[in-house]
SESE-225850 format. One record per residue: residue in one letter; z, y, x of N, C-alpha, C in turn. Coordinates in steps of 0.001 Angstrom, whole numbers, padded with zeros to 6 digits, always signed. Atoms other than C-alpha are relative to their C-alpha. Example, Ala and Ser with C-alpha at 12.3 -4.5 7.8 and 13.67 -1.06 7.14 Angstrom:
<recs>
a+000000-001190+000890+007800-004500+012300+000000+001200+000900;s-000060-001190-000820+007140-001060+013670+000730+001090-000770;
</recs>
This chain:
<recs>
x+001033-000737-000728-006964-000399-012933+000455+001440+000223;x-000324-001243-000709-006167+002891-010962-001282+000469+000231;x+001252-001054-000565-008382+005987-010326+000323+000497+001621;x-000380-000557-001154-008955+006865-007074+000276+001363-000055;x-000444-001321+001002-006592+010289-007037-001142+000889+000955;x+000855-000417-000107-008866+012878-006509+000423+001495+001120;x-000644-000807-001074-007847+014618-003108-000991+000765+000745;x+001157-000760-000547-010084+017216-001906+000067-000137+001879;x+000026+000513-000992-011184+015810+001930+000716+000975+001338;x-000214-001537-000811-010780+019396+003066+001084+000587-000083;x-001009-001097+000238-007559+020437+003676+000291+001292-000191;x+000122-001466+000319-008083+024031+003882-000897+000421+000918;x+000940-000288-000472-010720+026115+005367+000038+001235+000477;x-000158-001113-000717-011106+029365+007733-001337+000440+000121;x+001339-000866+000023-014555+031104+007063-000822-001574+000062;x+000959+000874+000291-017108+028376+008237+000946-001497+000970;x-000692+001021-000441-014568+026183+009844+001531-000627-000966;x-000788+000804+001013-013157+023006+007726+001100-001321+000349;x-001048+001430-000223-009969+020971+008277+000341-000890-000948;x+000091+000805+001048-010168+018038+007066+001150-001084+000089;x-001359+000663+000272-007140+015470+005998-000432-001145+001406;x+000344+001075-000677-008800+012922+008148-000071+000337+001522;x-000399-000117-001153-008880+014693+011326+001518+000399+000046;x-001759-000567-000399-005264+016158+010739+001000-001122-000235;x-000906+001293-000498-004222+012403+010691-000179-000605+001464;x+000353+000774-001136-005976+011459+013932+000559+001612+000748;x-000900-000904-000568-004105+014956+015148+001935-000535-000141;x-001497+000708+000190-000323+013427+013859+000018-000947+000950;x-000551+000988-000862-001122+010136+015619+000012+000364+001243;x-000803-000263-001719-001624+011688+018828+000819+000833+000677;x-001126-000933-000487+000827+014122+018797+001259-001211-000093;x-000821+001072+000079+003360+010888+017347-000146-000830+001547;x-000569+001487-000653+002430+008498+020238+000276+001414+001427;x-000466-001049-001054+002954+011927+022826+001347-000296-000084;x-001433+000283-000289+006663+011081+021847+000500-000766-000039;x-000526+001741-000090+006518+007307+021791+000280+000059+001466;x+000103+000211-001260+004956+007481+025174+001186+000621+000820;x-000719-001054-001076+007487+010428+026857+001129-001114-000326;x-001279+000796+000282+010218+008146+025278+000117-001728+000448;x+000117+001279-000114+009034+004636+026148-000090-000173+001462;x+000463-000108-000832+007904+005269+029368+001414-000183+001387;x-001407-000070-001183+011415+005680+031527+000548-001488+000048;x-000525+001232-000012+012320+002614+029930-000614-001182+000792;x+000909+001273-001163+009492+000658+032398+000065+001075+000873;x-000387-000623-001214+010537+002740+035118-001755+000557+000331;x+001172-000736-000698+006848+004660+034829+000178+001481+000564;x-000541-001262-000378+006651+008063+036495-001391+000705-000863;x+001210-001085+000938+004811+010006+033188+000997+000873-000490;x-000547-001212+000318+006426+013451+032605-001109+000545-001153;x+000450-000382+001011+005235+015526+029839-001223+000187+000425;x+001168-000522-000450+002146+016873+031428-001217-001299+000722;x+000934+001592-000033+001410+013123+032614-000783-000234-001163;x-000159+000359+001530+001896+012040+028888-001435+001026-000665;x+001236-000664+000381-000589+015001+028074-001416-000205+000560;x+001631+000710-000607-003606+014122+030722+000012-001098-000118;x+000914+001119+000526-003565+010576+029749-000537-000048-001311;x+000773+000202+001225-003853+011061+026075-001429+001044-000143;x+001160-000522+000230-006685+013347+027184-001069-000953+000127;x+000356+000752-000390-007799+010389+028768-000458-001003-001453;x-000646+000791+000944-006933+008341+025514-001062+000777-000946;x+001357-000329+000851-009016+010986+023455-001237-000581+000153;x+001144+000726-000256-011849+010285+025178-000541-001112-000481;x+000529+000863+000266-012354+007210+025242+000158-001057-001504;x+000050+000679+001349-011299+006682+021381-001256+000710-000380;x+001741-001231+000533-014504+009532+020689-001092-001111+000489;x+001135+000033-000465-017141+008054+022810+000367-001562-000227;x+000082+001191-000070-016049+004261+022578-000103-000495-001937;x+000632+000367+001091-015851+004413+019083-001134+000108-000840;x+001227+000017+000883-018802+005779+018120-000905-000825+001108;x+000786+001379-000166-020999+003624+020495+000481-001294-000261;x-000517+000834+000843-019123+000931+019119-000601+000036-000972;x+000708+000215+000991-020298+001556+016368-001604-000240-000379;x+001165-000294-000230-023639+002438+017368-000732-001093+000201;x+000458+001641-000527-024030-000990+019077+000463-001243-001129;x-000123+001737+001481-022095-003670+016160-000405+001119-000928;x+000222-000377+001756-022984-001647+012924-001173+000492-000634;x+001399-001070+000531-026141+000305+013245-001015+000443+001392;x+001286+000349-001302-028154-000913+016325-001420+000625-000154;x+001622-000005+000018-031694-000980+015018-000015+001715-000528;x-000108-001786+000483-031351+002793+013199+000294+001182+001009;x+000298-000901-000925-030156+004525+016192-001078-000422+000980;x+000706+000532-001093-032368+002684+018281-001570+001128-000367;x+001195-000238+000673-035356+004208+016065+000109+001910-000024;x-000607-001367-000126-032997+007801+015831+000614+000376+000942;x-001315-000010-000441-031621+008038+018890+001269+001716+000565;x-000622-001170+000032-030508+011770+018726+001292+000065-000985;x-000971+000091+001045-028156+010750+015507+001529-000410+000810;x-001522+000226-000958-025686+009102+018076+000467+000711+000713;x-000890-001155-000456-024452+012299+019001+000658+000672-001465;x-000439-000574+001511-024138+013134+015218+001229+000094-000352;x-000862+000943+000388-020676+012144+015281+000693+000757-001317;x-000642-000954+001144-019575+014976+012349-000898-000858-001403;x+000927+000538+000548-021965+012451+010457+000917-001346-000836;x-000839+001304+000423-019186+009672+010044-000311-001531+000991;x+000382+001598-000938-019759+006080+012067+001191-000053+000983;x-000748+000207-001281-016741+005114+014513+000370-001647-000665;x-000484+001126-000333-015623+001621+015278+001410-000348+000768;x-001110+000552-000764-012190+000442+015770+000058-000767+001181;x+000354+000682-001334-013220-002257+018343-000668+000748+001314;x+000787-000891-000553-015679+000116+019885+001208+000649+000768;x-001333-000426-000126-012324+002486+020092+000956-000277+001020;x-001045+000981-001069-010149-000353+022089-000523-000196+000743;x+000198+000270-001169-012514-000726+024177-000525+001651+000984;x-000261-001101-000588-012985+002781+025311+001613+000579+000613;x-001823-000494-000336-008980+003330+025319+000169-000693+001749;x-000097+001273-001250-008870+000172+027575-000677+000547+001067;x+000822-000584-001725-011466+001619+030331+000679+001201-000075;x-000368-000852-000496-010011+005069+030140+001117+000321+000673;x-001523+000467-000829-006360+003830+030749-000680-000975+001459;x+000226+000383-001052-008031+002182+033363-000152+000281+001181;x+000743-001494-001180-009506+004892+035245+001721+000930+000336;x-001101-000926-000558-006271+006952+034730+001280-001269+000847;x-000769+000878-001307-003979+003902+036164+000023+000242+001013;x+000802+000208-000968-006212+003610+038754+000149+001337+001418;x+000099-001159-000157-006388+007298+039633+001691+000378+000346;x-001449-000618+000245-002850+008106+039158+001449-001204+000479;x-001115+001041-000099-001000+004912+040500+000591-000807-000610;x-001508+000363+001276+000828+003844+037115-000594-001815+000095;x+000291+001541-000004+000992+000097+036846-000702+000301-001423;x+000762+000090+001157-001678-000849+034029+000659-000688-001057;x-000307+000848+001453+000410-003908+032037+001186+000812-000505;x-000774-000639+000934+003259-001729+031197-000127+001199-000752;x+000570-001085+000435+001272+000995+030427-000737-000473-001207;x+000437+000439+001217-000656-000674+028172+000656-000748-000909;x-000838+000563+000881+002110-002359+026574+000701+001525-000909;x-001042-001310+000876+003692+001400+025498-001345+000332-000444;x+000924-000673+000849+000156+002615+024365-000482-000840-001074;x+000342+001099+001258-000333-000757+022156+000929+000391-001150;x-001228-000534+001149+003124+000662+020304-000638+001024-000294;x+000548-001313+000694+001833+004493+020373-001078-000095-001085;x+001492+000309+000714-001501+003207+018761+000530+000087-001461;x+000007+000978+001212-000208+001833+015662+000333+001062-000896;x-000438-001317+000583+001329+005447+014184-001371+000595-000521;x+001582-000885+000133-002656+007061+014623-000740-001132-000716;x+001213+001347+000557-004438+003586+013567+000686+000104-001830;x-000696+000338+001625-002030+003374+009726-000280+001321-000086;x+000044-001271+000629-002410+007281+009736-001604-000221-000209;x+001322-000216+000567-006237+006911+009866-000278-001046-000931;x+000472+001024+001180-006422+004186+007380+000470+001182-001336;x-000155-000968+000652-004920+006817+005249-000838+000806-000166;x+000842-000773+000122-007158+008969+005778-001493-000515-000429;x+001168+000926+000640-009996+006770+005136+000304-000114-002049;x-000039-000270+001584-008359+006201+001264-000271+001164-000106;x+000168-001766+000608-008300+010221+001000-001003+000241-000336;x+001595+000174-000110-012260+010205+002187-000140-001035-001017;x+000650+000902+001230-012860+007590-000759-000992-000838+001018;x+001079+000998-000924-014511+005472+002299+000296-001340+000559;x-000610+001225-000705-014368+001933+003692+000669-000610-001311;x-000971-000228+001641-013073+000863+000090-000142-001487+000150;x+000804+001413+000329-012766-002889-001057-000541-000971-000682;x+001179+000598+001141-014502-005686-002744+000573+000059-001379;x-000329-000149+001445-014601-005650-006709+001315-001187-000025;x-000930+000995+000018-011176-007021-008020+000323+000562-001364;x-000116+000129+001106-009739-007979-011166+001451+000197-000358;x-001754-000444-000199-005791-007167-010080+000383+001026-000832;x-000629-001463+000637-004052-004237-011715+000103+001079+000505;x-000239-001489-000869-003498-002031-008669-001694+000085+000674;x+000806-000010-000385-007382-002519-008323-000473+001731+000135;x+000222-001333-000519-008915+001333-007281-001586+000211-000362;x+001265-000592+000235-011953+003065-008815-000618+001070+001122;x+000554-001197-000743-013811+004869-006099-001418+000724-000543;x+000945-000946+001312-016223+007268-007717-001468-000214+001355;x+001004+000440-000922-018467+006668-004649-000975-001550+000262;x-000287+000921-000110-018168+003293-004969-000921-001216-001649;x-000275+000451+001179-019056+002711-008377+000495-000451-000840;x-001584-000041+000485-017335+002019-011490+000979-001100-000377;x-000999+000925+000109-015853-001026-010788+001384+000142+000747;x-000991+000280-000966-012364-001703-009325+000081-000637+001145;x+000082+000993-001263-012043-002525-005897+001602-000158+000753;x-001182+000222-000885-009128-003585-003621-000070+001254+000724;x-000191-001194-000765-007905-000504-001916+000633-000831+001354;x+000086+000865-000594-008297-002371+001267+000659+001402+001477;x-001055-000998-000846-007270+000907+003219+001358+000106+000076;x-001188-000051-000005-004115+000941+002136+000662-001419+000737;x-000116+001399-000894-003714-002731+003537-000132+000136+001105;x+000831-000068-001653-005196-001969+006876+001636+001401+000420;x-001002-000548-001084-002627+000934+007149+001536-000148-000091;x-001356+000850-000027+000550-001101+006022-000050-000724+001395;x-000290+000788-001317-000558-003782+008721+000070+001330+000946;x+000222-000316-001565-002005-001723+011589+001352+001260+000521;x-001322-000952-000140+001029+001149+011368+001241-000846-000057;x-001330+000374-000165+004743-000045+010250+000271-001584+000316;x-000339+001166-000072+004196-003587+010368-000334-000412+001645;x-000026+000175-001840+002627-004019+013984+001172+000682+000381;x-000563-000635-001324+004424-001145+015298+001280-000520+000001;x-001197+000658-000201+007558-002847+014350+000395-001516+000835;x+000221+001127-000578+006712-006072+015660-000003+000119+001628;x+000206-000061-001341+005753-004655+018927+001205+000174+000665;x-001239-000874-000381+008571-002251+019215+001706-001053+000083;x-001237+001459+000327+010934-006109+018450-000002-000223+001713;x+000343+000938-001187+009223-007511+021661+000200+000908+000938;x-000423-001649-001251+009409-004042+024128+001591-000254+000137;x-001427-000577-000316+012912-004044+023124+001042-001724+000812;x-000319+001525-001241+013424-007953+024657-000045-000267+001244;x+000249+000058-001315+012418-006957+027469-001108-001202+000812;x+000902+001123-000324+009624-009516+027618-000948+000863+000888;x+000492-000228-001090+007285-009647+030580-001207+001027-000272;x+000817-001216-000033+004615-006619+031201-001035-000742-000655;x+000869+000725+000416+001364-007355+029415+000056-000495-001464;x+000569+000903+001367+002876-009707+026480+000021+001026-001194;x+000155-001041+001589+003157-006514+023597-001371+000576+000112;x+001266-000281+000495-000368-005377+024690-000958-001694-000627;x+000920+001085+000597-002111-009084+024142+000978-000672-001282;x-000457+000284+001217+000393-009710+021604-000711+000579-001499;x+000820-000353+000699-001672-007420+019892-000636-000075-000270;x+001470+000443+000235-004493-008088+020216-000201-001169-000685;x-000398+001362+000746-003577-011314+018711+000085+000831-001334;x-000583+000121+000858-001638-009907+016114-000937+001097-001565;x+001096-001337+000323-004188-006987+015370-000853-000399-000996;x+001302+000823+000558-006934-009480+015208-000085-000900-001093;x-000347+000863+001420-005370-012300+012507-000060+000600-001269;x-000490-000972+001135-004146-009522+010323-001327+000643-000821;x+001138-000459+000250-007317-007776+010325-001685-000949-000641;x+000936+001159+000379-009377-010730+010216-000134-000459-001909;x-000529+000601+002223-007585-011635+006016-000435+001130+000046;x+000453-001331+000730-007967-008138+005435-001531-000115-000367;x+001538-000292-000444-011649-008281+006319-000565-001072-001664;x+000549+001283+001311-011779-010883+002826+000351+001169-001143;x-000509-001192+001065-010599-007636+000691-000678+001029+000040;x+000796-001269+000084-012968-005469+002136-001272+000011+000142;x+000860+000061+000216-016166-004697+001460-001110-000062+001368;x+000798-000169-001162-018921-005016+004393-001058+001289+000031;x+000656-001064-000480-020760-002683+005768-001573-000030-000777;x+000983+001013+000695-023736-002925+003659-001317+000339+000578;x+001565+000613-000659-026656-002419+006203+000753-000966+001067;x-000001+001081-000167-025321-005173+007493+000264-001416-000619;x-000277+000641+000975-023581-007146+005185+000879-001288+000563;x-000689+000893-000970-022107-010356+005749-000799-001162+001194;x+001060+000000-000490-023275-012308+008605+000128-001698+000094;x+000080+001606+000118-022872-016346+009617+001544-000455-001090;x-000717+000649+000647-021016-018370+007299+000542+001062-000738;x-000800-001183+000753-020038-015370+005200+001077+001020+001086;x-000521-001361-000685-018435-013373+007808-000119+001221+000336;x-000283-001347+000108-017738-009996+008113-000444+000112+002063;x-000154-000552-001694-018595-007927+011878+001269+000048+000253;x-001393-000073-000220-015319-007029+011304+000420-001339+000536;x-000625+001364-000643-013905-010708+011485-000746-000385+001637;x+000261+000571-001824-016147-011342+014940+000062+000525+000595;x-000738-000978-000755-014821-008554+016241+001418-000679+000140;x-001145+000188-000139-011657-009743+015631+000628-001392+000681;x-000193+001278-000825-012164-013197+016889+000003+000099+001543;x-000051-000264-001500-013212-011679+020137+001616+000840+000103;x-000934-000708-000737-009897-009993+020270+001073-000631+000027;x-000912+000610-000679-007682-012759+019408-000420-001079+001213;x+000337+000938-000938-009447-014958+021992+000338+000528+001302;x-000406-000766-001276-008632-012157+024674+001193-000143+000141;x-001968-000175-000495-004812-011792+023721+000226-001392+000304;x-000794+000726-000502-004322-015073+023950-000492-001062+001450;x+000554-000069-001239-006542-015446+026962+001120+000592+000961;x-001085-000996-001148-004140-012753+028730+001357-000496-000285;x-001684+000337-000168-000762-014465+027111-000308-000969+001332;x-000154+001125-000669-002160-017619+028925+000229+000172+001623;x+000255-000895-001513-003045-015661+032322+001305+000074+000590;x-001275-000383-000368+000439-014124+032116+000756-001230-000006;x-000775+001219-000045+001974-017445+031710+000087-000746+001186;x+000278+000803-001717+000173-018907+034562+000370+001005+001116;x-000469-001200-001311+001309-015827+037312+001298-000364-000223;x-001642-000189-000046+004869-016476+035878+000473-001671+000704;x-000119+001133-000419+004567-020306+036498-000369+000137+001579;x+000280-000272-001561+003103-019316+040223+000654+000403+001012;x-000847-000510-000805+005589-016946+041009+001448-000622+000363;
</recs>
């Protein structure tokens, strides 16, 4: 049994303004995928220069802010804002949703495509790689925050969160940012470098995202105003079912255009 170590949330502080470890990881990942993207990008013959690379991930902010917290707003804590609905601006309050998240990214790369010419499947195949640097850094940051923790366990490297109470739980963060960081991004970064067709490293993901996440989701604790929901499942897991049913919706898609052409 391990103590959770006792890391003050607040990196350092400037009168009434507090930086905290958890935003200065979701600052690393998007400065990190700023030099996936400038670097990945030539290699699919896109035309994103630095200042591209900078207005889409403004683009890319966006819609991780506003998609993840109504994401969240809508799977995790429906009936409460529904009753509060001034709190869903709260967002210094805590609540975001990974799914929520992807699907904001997804419409805002959409809009900037759209806007800006860039083909969408190879674009979203280099921002499925950039992702994975900011997604394992904020799971990190989640252990730091003592939040998102997981179910009681009887292991050795089990984790006391003082929030949590004083049992041991699976440090289910640290899992989430092994997969969703070095292990995707390596996986992806296998298939980019094959030169496989536009499209298959973003729904590869989504596949690969969703399985991974799905086991995890048995280590970690549920959300507990919701709890678990049919057959013992987690939101998490039917989130994740909807996302491998998409990737491999879109491998199949892409399969059939290649058989056409």
């Amino acid at each position: 049994m391990l103590n959770a170590p006792q890391i003050d949330p607040i990196l350092f502080q400037l009168g009434p303004l507090a930086v905290r470890w958890y935003g200065v990881m979701y600052l690393l990942g998007f400065v990190a995928a700023f030099f996936i993207i400038s670097r990945l990008a030539p290699r699919r013959n896109l035309p994103l220069d630095k200042d591209a690379v900078s207005d889409l991930l403004f683009y890319i902010v966006l819609g991780v802010i506003l998609g993840g917290r109504f994401g969240y707003v809508l799977f995790y804590n429906f009936p409460y804002f529904i009753e509060h609905p001034l709190q869903i601006f709260a967002v210094w309050q805590g609540g975001m949703s990974f799914h929520g998240g992807l699907a904001g990214v997804v419409i805002a790369t959409l809009i900037y495509s759209r806007r800006h010419a860039i083909a969408i499947l190879p674009l979203a195949d280099i921002l499925a790689i950039a992702a994975t640097i900011g997604l394992g850094l904020g799971r990190i940051g989640n252990f730091i925050n003592g939040e998102l923790w997981g179910r009681v366990t009887t292991l050795p490297w089990g984790v006391v969160f003082p929030a949590a109470g004083p049992q041991p739980r699976h440090p289910s963060q640290l899992y989430e940012a092994m997969l969703e960081g070095p292990i995707i991004f390596f996986l992806l970064y296998w298939l980019f470098s094959r030169k496989v067709r536009s499209g298959v490293v973003f729904f590869f993901f989504l596949i690969i995202y969703g399985i991974g996440r799905f086991i995890i989701e048995f280590f970690r604790e549920p959300d507990q105003q919701i709890g678990f929901l049919w057959g013992g499942a987690t939101m998490g897991q039917m989130l994740c079912l909807a996302m491998i049913l998409l990737g491999s919706g879109g491998l199949y898609w892409l399969k059939n255009r290649e058989d056409k052409c």
